[in-house]
N, CA, C and O atoms as a Tripos MOL2 file, in Angstrom:
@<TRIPOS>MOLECULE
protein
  232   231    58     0     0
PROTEIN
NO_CHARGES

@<TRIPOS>ATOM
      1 N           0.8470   -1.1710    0.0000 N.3       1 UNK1
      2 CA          0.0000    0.0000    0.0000 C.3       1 UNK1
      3 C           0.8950    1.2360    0.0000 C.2       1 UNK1
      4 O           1.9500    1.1480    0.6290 O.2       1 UNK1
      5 N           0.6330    2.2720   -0.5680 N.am      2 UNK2
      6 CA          1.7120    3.3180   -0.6460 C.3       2 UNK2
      7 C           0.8700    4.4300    0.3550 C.2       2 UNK2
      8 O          -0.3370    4.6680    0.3230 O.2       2 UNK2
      9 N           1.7770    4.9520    1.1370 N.am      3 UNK3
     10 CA          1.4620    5.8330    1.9860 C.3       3 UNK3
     11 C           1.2730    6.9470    1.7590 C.2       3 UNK3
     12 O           0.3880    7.6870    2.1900 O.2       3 UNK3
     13 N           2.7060    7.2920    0.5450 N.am      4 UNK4
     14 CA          2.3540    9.2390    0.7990 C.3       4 UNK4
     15 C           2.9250    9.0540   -1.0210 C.2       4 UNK4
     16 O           3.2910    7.9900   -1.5210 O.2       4 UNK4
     17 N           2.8550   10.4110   -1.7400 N.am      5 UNK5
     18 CA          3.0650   10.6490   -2.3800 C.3       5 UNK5
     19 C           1.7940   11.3580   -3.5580 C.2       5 UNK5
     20 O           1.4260   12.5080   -3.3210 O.2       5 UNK5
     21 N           1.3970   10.8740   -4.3580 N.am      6 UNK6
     22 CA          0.4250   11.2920   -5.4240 C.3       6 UNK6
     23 C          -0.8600   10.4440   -5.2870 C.2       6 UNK6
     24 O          -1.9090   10.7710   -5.8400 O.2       6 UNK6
     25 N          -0.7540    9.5690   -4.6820 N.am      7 UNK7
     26 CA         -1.8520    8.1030   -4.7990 C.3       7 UNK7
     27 C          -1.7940    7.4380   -3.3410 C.2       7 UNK7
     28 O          -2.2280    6.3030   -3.1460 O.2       7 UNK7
     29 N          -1.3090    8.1110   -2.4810 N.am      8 UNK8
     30 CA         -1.5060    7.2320   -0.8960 C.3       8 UNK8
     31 C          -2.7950    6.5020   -1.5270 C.2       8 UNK8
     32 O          -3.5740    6.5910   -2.4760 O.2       8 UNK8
     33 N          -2.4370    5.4960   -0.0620 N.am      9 UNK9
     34 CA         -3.8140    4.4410    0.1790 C.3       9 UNK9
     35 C          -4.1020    3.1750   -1.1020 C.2       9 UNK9
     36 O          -4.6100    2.0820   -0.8510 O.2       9 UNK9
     37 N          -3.6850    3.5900   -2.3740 N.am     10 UNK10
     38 CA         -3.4360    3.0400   -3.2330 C.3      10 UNK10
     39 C          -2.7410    1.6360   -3.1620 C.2      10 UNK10
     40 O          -2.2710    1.2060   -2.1090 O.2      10 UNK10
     41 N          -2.6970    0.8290   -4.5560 N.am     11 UNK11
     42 CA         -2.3390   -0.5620   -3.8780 C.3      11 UNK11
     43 C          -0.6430   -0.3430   -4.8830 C.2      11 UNK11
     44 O          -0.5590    0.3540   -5.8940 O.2      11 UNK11
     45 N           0.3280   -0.9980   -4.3680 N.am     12 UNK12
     46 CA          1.9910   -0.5610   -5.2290 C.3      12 UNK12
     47 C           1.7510   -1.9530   -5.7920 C.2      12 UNK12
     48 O           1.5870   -1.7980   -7.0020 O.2      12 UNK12
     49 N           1.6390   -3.4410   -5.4280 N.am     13 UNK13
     50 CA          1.4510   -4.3060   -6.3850 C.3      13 UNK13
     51 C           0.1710   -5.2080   -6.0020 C.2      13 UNK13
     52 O          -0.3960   -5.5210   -4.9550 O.2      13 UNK13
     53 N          -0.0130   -5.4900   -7.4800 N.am     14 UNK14
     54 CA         -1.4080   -6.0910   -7.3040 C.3      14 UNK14
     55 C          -1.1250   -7.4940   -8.2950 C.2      14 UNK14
     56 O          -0.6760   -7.3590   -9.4330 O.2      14 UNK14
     57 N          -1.3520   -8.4430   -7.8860 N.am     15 UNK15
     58 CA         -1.4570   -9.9320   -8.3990 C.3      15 UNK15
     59 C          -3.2650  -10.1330   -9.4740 C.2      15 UNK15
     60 O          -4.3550   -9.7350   -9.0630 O.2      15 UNK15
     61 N          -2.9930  -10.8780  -10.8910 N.am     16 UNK16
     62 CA         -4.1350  -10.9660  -11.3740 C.3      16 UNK16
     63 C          -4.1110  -12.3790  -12.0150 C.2      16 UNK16
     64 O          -3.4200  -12.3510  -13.0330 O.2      16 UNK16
     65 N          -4.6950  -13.7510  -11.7330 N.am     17 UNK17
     66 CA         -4.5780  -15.1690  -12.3150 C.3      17 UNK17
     67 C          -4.7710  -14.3100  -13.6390 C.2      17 UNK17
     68 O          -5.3050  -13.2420  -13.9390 O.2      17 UNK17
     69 N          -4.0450  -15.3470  -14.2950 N.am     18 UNK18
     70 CA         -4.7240  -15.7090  -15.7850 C.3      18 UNK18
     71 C          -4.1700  -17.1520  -15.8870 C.2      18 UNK18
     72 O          -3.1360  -17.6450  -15.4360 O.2      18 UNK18
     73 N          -5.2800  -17.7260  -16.6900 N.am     19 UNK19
     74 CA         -4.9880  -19.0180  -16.9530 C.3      19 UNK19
     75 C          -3.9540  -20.0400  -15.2840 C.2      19 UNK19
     76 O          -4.3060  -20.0240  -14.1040 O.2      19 UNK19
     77 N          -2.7060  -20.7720  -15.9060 N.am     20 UNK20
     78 CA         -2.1660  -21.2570  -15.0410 C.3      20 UNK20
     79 C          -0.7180  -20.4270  -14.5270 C.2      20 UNK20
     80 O           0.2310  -20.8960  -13.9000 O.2      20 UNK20
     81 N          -0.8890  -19.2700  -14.9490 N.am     21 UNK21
     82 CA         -0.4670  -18.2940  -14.3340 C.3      21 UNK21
     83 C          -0.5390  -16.7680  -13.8770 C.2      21 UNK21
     84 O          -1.7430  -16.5130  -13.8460 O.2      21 UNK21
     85 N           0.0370  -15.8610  -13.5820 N.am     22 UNK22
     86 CA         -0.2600  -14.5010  -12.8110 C.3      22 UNK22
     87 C           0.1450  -13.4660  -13.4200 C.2      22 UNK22
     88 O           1.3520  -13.5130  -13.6600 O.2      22 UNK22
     89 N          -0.5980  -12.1550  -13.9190 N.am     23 UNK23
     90 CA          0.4340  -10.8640  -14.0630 C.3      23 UNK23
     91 C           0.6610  -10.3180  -12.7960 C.2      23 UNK23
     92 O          -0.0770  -10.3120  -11.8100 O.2      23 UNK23
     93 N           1.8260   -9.8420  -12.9620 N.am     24 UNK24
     94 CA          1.8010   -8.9420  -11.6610 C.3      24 UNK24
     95 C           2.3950   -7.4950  -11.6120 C.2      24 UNK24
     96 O           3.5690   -7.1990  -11.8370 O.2      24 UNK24
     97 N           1.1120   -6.4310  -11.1940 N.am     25 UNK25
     98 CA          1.7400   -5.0570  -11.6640 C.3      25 UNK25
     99 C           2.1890   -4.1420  -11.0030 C.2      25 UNK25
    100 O           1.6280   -4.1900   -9.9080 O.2      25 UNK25
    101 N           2.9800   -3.2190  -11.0470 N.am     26 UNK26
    102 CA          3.3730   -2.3620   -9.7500 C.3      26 UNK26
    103 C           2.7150   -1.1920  -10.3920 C.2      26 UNK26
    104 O           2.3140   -0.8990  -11.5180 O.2      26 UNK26
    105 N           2.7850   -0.4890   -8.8800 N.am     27 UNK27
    106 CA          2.1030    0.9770   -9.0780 C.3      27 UNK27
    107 C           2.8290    1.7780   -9.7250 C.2      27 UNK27
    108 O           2.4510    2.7490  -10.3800 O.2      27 UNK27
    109 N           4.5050    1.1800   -9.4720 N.am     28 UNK28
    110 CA          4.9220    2.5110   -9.6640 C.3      28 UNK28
    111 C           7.1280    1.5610   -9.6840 C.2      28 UNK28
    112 O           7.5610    0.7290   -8.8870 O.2      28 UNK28
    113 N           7.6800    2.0360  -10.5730 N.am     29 UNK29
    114 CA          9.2720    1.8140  -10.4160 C.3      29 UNK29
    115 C          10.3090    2.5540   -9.1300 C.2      29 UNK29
    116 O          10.8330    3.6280   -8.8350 O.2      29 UNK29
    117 N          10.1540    1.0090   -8.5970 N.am     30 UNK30
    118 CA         11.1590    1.3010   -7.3810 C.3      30 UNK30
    119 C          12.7720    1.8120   -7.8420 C.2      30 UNK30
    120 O          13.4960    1.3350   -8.7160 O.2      30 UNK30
    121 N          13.0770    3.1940   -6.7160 N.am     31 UNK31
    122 CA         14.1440    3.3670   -7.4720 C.3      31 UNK31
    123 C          15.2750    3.4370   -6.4970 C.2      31 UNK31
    124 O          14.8990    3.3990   -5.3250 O.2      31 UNK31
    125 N          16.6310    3.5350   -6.6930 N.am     32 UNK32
    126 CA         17.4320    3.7820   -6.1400 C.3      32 UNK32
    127 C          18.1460    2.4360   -5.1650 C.2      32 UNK32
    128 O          17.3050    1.5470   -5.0380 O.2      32 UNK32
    129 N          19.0620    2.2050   -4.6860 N.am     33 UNK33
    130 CA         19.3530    0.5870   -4.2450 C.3      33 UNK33
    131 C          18.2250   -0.3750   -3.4050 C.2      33 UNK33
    132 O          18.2030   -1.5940   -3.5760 O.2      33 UNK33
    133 N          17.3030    0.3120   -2.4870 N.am     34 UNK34
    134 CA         16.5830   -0.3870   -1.8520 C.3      34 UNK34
    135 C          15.5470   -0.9700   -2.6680 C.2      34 UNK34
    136 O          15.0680   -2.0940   -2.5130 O.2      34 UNK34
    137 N          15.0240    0.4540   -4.1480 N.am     35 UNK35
    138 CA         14.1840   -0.2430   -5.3590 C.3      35 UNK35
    139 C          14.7960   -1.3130   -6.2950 C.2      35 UNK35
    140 O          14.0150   -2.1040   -6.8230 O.2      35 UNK35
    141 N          16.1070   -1.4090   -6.5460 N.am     36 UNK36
    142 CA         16.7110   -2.6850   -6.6380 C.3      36 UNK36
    143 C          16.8760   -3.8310   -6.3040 C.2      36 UNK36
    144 O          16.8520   -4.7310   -7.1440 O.2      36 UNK36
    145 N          17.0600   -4.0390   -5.1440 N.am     37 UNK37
    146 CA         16.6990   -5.2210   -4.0980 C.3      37 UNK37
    147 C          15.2840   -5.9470   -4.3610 C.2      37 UNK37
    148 O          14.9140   -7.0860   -4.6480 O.2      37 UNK37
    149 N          14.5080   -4.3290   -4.0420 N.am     38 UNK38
    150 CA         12.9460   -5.1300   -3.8610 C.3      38 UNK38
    151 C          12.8540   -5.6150   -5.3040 C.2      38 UNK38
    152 O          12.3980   -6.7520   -5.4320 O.2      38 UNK38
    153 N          13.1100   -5.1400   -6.1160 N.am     39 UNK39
    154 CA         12.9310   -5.7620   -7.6860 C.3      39 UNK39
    155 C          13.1140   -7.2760   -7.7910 C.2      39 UNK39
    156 O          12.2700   -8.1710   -7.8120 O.2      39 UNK39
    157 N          14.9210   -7.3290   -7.8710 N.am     40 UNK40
    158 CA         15.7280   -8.1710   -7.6970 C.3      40 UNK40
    159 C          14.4000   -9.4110   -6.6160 C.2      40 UNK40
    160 O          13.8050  -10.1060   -7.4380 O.2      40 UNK40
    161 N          14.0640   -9.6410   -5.5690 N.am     41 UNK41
    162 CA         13.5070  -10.1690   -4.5880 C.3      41 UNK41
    163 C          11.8990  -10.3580   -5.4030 C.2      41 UNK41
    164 O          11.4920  -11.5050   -5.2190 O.2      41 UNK41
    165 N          11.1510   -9.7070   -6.0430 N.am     42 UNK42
    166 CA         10.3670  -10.1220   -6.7490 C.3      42 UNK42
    167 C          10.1960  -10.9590   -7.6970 C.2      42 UNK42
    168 O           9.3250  -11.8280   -7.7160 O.2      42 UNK42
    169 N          10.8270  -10.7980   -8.3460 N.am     43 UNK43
    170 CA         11.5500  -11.4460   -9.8150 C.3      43 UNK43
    171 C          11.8820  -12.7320   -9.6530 C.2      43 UNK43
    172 O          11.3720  -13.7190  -10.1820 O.2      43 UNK43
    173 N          13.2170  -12.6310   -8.5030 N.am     44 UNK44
    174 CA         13.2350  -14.2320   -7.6570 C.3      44 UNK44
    175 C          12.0780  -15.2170   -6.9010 C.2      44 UNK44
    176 O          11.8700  -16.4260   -7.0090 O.2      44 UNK44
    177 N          11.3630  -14.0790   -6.0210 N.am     45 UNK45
    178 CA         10.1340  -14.7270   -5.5910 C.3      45 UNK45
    179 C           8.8980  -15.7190   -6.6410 C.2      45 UNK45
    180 O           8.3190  -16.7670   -6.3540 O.2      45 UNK45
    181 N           8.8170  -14.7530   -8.0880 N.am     46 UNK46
    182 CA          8.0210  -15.1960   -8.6440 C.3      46 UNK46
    183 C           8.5960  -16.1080   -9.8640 C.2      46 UNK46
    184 O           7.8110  -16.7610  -10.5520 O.2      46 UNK46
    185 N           9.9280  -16.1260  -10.0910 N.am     47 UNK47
    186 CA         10.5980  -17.0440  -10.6670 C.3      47 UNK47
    187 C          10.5420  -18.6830  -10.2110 C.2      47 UNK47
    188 O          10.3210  -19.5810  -11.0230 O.2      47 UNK47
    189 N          10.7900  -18.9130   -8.7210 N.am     48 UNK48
    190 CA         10.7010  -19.7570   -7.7220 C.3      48 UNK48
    191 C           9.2960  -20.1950   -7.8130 C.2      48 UNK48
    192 O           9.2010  -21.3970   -8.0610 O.2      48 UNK48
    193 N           8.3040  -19.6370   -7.6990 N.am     49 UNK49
    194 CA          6.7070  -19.8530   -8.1460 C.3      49 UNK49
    195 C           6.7220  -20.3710   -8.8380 C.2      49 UNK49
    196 O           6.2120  -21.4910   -8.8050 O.2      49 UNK49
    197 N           7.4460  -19.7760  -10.1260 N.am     50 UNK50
    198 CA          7.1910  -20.8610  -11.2690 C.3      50 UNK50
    199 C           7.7120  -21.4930  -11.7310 C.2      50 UNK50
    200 O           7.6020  -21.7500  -12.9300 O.2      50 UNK50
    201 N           8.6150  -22.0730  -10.8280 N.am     51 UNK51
    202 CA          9.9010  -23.1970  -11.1460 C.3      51 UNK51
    203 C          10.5130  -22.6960  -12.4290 C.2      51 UNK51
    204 O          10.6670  -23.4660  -13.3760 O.2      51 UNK51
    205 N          10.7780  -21.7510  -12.4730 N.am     52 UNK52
    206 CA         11.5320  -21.4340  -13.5630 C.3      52 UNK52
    207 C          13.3140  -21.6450  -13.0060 C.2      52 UNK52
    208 O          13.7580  -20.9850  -12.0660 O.2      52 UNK52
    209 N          14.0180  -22.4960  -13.6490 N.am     53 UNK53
    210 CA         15.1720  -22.9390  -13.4270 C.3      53 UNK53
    211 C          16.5760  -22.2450  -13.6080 C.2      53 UNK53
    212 O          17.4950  -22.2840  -12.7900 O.2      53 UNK53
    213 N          16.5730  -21.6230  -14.7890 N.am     54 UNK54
    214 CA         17.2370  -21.4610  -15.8820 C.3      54 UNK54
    215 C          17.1860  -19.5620  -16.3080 C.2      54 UNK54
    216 O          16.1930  -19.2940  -16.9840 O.2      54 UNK54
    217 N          17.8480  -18.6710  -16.0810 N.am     55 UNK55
    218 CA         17.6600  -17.3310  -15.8530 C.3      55 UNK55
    219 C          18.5560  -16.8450  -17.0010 C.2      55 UNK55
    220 O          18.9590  -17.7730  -17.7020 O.2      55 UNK55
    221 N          18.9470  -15.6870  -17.3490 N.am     56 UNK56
    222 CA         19.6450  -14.6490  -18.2020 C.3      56 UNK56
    223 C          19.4060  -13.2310  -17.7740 C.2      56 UNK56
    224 O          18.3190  -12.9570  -17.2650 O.2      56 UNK56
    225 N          20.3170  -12.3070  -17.9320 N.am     57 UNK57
    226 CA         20.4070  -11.1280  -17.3410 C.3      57 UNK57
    227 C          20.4980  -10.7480  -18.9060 C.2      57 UNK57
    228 O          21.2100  -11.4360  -19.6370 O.2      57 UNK57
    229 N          19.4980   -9.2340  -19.6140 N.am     58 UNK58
    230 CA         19.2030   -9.1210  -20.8120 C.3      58 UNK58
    231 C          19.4020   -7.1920  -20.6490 C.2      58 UNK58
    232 O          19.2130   -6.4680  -21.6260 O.2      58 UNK58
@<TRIPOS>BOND
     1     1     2 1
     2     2     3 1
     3     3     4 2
     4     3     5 am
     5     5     6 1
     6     6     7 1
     7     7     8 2
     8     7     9 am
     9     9    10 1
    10    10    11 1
    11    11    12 2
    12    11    13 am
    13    13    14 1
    14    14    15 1
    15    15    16 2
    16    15    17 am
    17    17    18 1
    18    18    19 1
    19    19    20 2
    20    19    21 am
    21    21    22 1
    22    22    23 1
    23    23    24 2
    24    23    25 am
    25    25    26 1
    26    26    27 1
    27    27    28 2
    28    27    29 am
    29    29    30 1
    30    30    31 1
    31    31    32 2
    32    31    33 am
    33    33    34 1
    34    34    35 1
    35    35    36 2
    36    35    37 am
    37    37    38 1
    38    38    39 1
    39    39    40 2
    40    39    41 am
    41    41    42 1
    42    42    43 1
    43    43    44 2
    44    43    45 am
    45    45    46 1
    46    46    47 1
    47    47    48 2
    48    47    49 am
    49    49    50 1
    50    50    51 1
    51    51    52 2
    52    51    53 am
    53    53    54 1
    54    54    55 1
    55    55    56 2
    56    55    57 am
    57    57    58 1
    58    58    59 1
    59    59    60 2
    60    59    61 am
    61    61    62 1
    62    62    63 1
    63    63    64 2
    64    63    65 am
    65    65    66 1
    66    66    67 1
    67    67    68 2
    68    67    69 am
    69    69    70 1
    70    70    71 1
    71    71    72 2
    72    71    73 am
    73    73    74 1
    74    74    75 1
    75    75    76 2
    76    75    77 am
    77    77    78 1
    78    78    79 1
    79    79    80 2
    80    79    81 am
    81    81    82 1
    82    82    83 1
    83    83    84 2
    84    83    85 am
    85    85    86 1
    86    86    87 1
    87    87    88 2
    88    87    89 am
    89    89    90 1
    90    90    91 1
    91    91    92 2
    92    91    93 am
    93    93    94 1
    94    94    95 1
    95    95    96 2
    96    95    97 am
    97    97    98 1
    98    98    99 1
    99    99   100 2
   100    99   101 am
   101   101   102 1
   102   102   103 1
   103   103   104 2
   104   103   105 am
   105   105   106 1
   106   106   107 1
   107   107   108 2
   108   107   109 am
   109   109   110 1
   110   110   111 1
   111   111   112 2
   112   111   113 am
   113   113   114 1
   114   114   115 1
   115   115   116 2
   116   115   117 am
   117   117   118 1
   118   118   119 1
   119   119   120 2
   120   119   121 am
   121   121   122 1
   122   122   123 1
   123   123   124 2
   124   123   125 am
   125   125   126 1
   126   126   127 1
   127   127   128 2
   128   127   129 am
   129   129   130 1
   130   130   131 1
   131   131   132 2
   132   131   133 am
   133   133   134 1
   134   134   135 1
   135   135   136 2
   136   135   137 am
   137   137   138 1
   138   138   139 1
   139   139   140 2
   140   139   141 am
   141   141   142 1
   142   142   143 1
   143   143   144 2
   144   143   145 am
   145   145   146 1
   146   146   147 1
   147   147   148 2
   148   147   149 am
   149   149   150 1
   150   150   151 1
   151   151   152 2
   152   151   153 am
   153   153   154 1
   154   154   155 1
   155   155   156 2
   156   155   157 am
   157   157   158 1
   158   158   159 1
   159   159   160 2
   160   159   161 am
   161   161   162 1
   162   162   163 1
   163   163   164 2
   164   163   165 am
   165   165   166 1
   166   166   167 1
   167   167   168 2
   168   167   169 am
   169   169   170 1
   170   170   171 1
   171   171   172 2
   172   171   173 am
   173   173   174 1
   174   174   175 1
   175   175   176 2
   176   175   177 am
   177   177   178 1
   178   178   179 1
   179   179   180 2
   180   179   181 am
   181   181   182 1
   182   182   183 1
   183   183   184 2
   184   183   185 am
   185   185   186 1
   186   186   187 1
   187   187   188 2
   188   187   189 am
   189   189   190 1
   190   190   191 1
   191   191   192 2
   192   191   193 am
   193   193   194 1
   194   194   195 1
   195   195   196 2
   196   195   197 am
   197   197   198 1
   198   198   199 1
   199   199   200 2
   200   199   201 am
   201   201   202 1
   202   202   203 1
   203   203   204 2
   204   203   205 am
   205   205   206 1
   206   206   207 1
   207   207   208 2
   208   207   209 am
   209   209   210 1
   210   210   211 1
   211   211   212 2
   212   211   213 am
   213   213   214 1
   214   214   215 1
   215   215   216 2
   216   215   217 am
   217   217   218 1
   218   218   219 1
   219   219   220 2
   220   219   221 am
   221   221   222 1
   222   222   223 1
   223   223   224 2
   224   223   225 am
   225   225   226 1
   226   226   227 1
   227   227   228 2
   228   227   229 am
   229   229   230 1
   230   230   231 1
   231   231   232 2
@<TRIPOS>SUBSTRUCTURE
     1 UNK1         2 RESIDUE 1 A UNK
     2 UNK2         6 RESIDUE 1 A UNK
     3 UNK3        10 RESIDUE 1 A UNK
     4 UNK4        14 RESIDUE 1 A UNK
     5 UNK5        18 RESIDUE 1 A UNK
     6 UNK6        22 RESIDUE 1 A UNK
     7 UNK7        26 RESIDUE 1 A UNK
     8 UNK8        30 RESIDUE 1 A UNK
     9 UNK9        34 RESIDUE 1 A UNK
    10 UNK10       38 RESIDUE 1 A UNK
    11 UNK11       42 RESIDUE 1 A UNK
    12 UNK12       46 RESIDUE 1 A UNK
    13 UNK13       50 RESIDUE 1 A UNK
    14 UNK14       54 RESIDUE 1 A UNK
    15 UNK15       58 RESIDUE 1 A UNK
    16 UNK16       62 RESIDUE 1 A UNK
    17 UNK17       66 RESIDUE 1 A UNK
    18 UNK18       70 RESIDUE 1 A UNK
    19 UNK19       74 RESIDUE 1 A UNK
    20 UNK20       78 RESIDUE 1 A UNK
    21 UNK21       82 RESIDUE 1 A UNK
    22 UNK22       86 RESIDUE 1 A UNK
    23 UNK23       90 RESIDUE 1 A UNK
    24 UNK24       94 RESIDUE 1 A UNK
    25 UNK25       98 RESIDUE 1 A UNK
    26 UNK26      102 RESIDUE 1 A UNK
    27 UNK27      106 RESIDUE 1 A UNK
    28 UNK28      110 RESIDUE 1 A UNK
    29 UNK29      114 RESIDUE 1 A UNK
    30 UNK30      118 RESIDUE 1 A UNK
    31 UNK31      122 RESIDUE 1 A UNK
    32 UNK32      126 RESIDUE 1 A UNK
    33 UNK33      130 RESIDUE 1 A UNK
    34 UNK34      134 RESIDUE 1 A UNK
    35 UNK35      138 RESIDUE 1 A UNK
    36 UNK36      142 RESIDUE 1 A UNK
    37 UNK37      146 RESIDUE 1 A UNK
    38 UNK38      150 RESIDUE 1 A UNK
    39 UNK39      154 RESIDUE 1 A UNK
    40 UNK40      158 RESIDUE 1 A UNK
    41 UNK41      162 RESIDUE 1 A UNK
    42 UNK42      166 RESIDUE 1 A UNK
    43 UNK43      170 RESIDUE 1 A UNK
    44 UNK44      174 RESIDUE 1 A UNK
    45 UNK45      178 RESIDUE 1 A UNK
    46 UNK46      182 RESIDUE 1 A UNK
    47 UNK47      186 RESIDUE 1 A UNK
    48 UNK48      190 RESIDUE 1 A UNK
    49 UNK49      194 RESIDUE 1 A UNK
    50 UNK50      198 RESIDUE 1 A UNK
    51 UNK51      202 RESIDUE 1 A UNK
    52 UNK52      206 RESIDUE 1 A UNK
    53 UNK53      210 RESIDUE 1 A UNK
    54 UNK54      214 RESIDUE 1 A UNK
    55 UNK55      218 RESIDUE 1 A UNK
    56 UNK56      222 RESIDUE 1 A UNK
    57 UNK57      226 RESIDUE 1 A UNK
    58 UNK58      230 RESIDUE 1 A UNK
């Protein structure tokens, strides 16, 4: 939920099924090293979800 800025109260990511898998959208681009991390930590989180094995940096 984002607190302050242009859109408080608002949701920063929101999960949507499709089929046998998920989009998933952010409110908004995390920035600066801590928005890196959290990226980085998403990406992995939902990689791991989907047994995805096998990665590339593009």
């Amino acid at each position: 939920m984002i607190k302050n800025g242009l859109t408080p109260g608002k949701a920063f990511i929101t999960e949507a099924r499709r089929g046998k898998g998920k989009i998933i959208m952010l409110g908004s681009m995390p920035m600066g090293e801590d928005g890196n991390v959290m990226v980085k930590k998403l990406i992995d989180h939902y990689a791991a979800e989907a047994g995805i094995s096998l990665r590339t940096d593009a």
